[in-house]
ZAGU-952913 format. One record per atom (N, C-alpha, C): x negated, y negated, z negated; residue in one letter. Coordinates in steps of 0.1 Angstrom, whole numbers, plus 5000, padded with zeros to 4 digits. Each point is the difference from the previous one (the first is absolute). Layout:
# ZAGU-952913
XYZA/...
END
This chain:
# ZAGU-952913
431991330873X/500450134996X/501250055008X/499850115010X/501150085001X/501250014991X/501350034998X/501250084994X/499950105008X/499750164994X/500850105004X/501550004993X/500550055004X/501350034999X/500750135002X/500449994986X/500050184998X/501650024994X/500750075005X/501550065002X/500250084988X/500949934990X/499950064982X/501350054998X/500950005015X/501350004994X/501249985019X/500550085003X/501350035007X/499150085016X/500549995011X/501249885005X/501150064998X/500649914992X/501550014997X/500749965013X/499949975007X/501049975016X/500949874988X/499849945017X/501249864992X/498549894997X/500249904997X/499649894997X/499650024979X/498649984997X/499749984982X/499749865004X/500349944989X/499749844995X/500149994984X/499849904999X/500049904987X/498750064989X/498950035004X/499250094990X/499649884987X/500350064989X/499349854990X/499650094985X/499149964997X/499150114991X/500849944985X/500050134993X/501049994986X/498850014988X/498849925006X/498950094989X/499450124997X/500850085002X/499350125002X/500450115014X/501149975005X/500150005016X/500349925007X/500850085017X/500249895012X/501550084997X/501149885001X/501350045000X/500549935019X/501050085006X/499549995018X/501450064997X/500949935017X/501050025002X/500250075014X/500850144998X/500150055013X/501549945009X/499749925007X/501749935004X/500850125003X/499750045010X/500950135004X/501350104989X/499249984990X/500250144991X/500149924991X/500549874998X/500249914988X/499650034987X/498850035001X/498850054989X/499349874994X/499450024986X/499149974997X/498950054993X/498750005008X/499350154998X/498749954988X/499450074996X/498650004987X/498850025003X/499149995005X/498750095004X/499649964991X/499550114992X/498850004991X/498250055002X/499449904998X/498850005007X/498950084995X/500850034983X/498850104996X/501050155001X/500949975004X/500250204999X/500249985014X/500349935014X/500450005013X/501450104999X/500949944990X/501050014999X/501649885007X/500550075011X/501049965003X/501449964989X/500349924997X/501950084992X/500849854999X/501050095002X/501249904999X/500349934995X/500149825003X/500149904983X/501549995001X/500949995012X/501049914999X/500950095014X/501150054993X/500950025010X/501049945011X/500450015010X/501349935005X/499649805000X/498949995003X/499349865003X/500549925011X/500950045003X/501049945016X/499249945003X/498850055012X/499249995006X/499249854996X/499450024991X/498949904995X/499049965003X/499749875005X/498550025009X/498849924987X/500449914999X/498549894997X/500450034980X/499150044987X/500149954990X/498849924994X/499950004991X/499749864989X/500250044985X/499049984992X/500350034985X/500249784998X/500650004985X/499849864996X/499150044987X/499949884992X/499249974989X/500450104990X/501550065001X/500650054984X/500050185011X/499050025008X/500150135006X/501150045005X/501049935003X/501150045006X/500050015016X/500450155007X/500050055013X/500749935010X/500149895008X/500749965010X/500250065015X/500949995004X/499950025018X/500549975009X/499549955008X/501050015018X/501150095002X/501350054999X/501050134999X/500949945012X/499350025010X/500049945014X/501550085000X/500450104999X/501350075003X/501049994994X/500049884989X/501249954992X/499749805002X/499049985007X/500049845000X/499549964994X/499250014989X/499849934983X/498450064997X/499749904990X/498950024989X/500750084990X/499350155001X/500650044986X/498650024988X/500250034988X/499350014988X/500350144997X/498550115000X/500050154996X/499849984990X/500950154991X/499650024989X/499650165001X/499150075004X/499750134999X/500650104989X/499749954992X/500450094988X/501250065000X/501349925004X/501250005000X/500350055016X/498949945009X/500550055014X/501649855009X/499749904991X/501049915002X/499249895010X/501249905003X/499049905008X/501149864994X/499249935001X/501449834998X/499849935012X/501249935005X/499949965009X/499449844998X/499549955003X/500349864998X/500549925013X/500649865000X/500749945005X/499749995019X/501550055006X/499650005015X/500949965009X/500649904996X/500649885007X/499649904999X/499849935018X/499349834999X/501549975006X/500249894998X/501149895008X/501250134998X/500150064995X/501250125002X/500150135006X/498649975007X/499950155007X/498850054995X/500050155005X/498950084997X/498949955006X/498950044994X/498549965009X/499750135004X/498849995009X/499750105009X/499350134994X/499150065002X/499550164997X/498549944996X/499749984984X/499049934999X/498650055004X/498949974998X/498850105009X/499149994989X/499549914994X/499149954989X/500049944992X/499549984988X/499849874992X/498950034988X/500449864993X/498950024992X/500749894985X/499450064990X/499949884986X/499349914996X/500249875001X/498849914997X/500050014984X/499349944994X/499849954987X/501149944993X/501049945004X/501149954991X/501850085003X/499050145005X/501250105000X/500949965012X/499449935011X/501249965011X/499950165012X/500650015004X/500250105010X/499749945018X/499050035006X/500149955012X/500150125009X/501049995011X/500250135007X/500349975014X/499550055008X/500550025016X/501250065004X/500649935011X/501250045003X/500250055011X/499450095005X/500650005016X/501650094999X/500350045016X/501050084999X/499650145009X/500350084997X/499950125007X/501150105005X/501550014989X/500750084999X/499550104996X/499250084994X/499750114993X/501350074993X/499550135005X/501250084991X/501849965007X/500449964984X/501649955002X/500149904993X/499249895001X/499849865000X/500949935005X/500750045011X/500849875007X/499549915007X/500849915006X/499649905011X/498949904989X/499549935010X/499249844994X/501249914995X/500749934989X/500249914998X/499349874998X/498949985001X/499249865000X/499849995014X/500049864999X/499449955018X/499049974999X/498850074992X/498649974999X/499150114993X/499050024998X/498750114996X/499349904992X/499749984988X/499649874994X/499350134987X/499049904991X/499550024988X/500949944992X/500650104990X/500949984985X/499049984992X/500949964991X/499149984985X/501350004989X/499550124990X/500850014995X/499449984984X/500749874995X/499649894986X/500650094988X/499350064989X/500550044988X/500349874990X/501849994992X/500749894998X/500150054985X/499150104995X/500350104988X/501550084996X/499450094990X/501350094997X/500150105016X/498750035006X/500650035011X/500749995013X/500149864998X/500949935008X/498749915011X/500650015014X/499549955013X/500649915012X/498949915003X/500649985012X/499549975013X/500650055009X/499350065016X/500049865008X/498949965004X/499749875006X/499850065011X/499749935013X/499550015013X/498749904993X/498850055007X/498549925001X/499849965014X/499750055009X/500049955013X/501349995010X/499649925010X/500950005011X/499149985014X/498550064995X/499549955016X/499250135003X/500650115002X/499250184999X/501550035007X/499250105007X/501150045005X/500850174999X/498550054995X/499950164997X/498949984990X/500750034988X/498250034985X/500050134997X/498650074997X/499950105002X/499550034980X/498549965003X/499150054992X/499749854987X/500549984988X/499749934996X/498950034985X/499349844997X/498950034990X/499949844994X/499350024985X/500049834999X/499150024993X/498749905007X/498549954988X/499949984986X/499350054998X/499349994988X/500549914990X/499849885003X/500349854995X/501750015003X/500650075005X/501649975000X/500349855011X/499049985004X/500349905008X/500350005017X/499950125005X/500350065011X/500650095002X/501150015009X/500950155004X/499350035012X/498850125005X/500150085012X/501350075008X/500949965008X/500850015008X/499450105009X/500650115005X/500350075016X/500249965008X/500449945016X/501149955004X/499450145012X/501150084997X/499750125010X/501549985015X/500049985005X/501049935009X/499950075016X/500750065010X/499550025010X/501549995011X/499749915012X/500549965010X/499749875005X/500549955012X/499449865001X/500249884991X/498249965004X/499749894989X/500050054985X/499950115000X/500150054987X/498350034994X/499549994985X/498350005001X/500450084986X/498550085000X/500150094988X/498849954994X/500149934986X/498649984995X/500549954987X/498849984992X/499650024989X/500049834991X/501349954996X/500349894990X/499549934990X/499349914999X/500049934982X/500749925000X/501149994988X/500749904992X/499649924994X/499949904995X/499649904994X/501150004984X/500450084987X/500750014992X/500049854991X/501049905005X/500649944990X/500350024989X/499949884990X/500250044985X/501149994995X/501349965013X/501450044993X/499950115010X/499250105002X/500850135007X/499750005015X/500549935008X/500049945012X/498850025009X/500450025011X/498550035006X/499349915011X/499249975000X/499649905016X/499650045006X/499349925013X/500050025015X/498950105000X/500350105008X/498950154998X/499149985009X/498650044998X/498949995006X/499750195008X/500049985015X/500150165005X/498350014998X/499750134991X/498850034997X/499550125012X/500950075003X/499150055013X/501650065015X/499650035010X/500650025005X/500150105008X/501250144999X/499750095005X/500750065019X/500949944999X/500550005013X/501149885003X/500249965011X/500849935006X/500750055009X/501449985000X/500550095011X/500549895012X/500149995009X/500249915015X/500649995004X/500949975009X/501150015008X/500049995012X/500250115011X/500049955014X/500149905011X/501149944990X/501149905003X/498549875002X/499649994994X/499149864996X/498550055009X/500150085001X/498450045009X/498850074987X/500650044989X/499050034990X/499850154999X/499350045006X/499750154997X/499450054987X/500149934990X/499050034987X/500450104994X/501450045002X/500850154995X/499450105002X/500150005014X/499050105012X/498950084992X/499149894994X/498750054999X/499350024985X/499050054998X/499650034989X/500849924987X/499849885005X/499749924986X/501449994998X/500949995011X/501850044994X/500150104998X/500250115001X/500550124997X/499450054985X/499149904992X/499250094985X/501449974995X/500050124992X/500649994985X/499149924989X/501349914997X/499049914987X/500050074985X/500249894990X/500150064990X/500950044992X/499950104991X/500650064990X/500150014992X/499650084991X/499849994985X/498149954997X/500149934988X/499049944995X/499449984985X/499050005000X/499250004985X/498649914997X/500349964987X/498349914994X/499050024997X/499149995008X/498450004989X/499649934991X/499450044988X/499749914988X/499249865006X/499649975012X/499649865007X/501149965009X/501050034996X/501749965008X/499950025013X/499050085007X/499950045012X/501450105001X/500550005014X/501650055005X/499750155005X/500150084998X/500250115007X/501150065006X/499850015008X/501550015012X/499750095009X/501750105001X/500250115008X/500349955012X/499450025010X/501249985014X/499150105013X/500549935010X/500150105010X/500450165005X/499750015011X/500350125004X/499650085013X/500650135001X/498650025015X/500849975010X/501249925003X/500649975015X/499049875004X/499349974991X/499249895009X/499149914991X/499349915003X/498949964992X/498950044993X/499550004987X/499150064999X/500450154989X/501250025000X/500450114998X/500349944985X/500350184993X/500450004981X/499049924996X/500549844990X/498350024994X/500649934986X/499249964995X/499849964981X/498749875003X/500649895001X/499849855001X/499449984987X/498849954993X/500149914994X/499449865004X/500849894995X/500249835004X/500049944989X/499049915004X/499949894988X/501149954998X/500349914990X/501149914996X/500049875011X/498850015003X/500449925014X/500650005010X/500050175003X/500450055012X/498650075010X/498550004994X/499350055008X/499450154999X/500750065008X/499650165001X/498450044996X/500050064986X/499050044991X/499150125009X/501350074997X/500250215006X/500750005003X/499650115008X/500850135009X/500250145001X/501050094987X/499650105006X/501150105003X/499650065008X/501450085008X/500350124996X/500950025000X/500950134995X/500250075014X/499950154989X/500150095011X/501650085007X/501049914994X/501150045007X/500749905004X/501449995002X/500649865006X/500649924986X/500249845002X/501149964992X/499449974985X/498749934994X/500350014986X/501249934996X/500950014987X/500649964999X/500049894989X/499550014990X/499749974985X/498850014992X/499549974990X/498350044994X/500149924985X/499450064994X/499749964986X/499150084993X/499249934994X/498650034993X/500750094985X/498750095001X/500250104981X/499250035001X/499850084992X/499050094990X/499749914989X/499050094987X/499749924990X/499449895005X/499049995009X/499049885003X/500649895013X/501350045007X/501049945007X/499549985012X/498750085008X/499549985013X/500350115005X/501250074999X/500450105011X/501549935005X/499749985012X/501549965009X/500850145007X/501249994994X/501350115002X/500349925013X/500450045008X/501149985012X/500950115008X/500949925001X/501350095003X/500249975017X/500550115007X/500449985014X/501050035006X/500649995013X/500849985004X/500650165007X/499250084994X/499950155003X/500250054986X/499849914987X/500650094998X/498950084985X/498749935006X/498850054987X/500049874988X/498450054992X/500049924992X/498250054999X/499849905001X/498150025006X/499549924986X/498450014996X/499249924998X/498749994999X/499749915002X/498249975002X/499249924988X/498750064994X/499649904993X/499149905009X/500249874992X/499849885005X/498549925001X/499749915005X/499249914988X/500049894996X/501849984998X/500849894995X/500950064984X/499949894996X/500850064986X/501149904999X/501450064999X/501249985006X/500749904987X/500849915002X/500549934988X/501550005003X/501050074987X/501250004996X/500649914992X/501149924998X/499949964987X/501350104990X/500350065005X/500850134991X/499650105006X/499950114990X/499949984985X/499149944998X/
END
């Protein structure tokens, strides 16, 4: 089955991300304009959920419906409350310094927070204080109270993260580019104190080379793709994943990969950059995707999409 892919909403110019369905819509962040926007799918209504979002990329509902996000322009995981128009910050010092401009995350089942860290400077962020780009994890200790762990030390740039079904795997990004640097697509192995083991690369989207050593692999197709991005589940734990782009490879497209890593589908979008995706509607086989221009597309499927919030 084809995806058409049909344009419900911008281009807002600037980069949309984080799309994740509230039940009855797709709530999507415009970075630029530190928005958090609504599409409603029975009236094809645009509107404003969340003001002053200091440029927010990746969210996340948890078990008790509470709004989280990436607030890449203040450093931190914050917690929305619409109603009020407020946000909480939660904890964003590791070792004493700030961590980087977070990009994604997600909630497992026992309320832990896992999130990506790269650095960008966005906005008025400030320099990098960490000497690393690492996945956090941030432990709820009750009463609201947290604490910010480092999970990896062997990634060098995380982009897009997701975790199985069973809670027993973290899907990792490692979106990375210069020499020796590879962009592809992670499974963790989730330990049962938290901890994660040695990661198995499920597919691979570029390698970049260095002249220096005689490796042209940068050069050419298979270095220059953009890997992945943002990501989502099918009710058969199949991965659906945004990446590429049209400076090279096989252009925009919407991956889905088995849990093993073997490319299912293929299907391409008609502009540059997806960025993000997540399944709605009442029957959950329409995939929303956000891009790097700036829309908010979607296609129905013939996959039916699995959340576990709400």
């Amino acid at each position: 089955m084809s995806w058409n892919f049909e344009l419900v909403a911008g281009p807002y110019g600037g980069t949309t991300e984080g799309p994740v369905w509230d039940g009855e819509a797709v709530l999507f962040t415009h970075i630029p304009a530190s928005q958090i926007l609504r599409y409603d799918p029975k009236t094809g209504e645009v509107t404003e959920y969340f003001t002053e979002a200091f440029n927010t990329n990746g969210l996340c509902f948890d078990a008790q419906g509470n709004l989280y996000g990436c607030q890449q322009g203040r450093r931190r995981i914050a917690r929305f409350d619409a109603a009020t128009n407020t946000a909480t910050s939660l904890p964003h010092l590791l070792d004493g310094k700030r961590h980087n401009n977070p990009n994604d995350l997600v909630v497992d089942k026992s309320g832990r927070i896992w999130l990506t860290d790269p650095y960008s400077g966005i906005g008025d962020s400030g320099p990098m204080e960490l000497d690393h780009m690492s996945v956090l994890r941030l432990d709820p200790k009750g009463n609201d109270q947290w604490e910010l762990v480092r999970a990896t030390t062997d990634i060098s740039r995380p982009n897009g993260i997701l975790i199985s079904r069973d809670q027993k795997t973290l899907y990792i990004a490692q979106s990375d580019y210069g020499v020796d640097r590879r962009r592809e697509l992670r499974a963790y192995p989730i330990n049962d104190d938290g901890s994660l083991g040695e990661y198995k690369t499920l597919h691979t989207f570029g390698i970049d080379g260095g002249a220096a050593d005689g490796d042209a692999r940068g050069q050419g197709s298979e270095g220059v793709q953009r890997g992945v991005d943002g990501m989502a589940l099918d009710e058969d734990g199949n991965i659906i994943v945004c990446a590429g782009w049209e400076a090279a490879g096989p252009g925009p497209m919407i991956y889905v990969l088995s849990p093993a890593g073997r490319v299912l589908e293929t299907h391409p979008m008609r502009v540059d950059r997806p960025t993000n995706c997540c399944f709605g509607d009442a029957d959950m086989r329409t995939l929303y995707v956000t891009t790097g221009g700036g829309h908010l597309f979607r296609a129905r499927t013939n996959r039916t999409g699995w959340i576990m919030w709400p």
